[in-house]
N, C-alpha and C positions, 0 to 999 in steps of 0.2 A: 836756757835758750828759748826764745818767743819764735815760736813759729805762727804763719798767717793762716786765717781759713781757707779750705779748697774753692772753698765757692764765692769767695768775691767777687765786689760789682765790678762788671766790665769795664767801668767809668774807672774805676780807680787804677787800672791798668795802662801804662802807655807804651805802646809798640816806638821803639827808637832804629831799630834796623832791619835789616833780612834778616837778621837771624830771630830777631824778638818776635815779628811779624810769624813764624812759621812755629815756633814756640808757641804764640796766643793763638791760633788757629790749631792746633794740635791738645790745647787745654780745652778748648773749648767743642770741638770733636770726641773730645773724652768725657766730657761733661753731658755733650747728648747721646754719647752710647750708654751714659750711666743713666739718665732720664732726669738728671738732676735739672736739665732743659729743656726748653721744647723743640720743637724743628722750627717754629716761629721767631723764638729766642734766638737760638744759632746762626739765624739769617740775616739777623737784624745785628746781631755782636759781629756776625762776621763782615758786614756791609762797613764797619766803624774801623774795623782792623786794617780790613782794605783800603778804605779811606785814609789815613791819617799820613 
């Protein structure tokens, strides 16, 4: 089985509902407790998530 990296780009991601929306906001909250991002990063992914 192929599993994907944790840390893919944000780009490659596309939020299609409420529930994907709160799922990518929730990966990516995890990703800045883990500091694999910055609070710069998280602001700017979460602006795009928002968006879409």
């Amino acid at each position: 089985m192929k599993t994907t990296p944790k840390t893919q780009p944000r780009s490659a991601t596309k939020a299609t509902s409420g529930g994907s929306i709160e799922n990518e906001l929730k990966k990516l909250k995890s990703l800045l407790d883990e500091g694999a991002i910055t609070q710069q990063e998280y602001e700017i992914a979460k602006k795009k998530v928002l968006n879409q």
